[in-house]
C-alpha positions, 0 to 999 in steps of 0.5 A, spaced: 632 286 575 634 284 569 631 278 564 628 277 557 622 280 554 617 274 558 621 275 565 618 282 565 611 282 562 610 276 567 613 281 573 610 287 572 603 284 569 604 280 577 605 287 579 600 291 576 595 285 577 596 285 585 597 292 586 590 293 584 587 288 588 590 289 595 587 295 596 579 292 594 581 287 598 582 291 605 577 296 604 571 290 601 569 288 608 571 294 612 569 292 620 574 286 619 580 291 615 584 289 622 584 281 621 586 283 613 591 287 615 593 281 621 594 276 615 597 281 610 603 281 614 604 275 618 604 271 611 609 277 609 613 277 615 613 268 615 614 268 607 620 273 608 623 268 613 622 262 610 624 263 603 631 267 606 633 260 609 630 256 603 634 261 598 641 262 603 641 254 602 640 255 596 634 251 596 630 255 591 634 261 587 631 267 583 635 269 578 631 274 575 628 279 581 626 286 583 633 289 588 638 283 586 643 286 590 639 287 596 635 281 597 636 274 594 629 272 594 622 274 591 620 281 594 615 280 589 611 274 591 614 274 598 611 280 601 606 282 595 602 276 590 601 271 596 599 276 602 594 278 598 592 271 596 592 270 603 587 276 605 582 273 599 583 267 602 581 269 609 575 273 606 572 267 602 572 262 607 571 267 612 564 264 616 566 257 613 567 250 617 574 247 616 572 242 612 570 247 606 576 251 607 580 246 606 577 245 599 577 252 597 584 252 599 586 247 594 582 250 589 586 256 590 592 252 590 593 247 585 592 254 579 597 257 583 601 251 583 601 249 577 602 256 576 609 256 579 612 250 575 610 253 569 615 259 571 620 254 573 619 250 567 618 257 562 622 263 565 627 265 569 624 267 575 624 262 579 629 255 580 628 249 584 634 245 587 635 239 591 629 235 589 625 241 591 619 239 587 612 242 586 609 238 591 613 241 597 611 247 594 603 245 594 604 242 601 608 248 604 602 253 601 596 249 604 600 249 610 602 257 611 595 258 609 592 254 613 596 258 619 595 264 618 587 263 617 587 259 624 592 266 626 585 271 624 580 266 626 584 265 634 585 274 633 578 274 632 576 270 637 579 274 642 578 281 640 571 280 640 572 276 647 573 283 649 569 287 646 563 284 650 
């Protein structure tokens, strides 16, 4: 992992940040840890595969990452920053109605868009190629969270079917 002085501190201030959070986040409502866990690795897992085909068509590209030689996409934010933005997005709009989980989910990502074009724009974590702008971005995320919090809520659903 290589790159100048700001490539660093915002990846290892991403990484402290998230490494602190993630544990609150699935012990904070311990009945419901399982569904935490569910939308931690199904956002991790579709993040991982989206984001390889984005990166192998060169869609996307990240020159400065953790294990370079290994993996050509972003370890850190596929498999840990948005996972655990999906577990605190779940925990929020738990017992909500879906037209309030969509509000609070554009609420969530417009910051974390807008976020995402200043690292384009600013570092060297992260490039966009072949037109990608920062609204597919936007629309993929809602799309994705909106999955996997449908995915927690069908979980649920049948697991407390069963317990019954």
């Amino acid at each position: 992992m290589k790159g100048n002085k700001v490539d660093q501190f915002v990846l290892r201030g991403t990484l402290i940040i998230t490494a602190i959070s993630l544990p609150i986040l699935l012990v904070r409502k311990k009945k419901s840890i399982k569904d935490w866990v569910i939308a931690y690795l199904f956002n991790g897992i579709t993040n991982g595969i989206i984001d390889n085909v984005l990166a192998s068509y060169k869609i996307l590209e990240y020159p400065v990452r953790h294990f370079p030689k290994l993996f050509n996409t972003s370890l850190l934010f596929d498999f840990f920053v948005y996972p655990t933005f999906t577990v605190f997005f779940n925990q929020w709009t738990d017992k909500d109605m879906p037209k309030v989980i969509l509000y609070k989910l554009l609420f969530l990502l417009l910051p974390l868009t807008l976020c995402e074009w200043l690292i384009v724009k600013k570092t060297n974590l992260l490039k966009w190629h072949k037109g990608w702008k920062w609204y597919y971005s936007l629309v993929f995320m809602t799309f994705k969270s909106l999955t996997t919090r449908a995915l927690v809520g069908f979980v649920r659903k049948v697991s407390d079917k069963q317990n019954r």
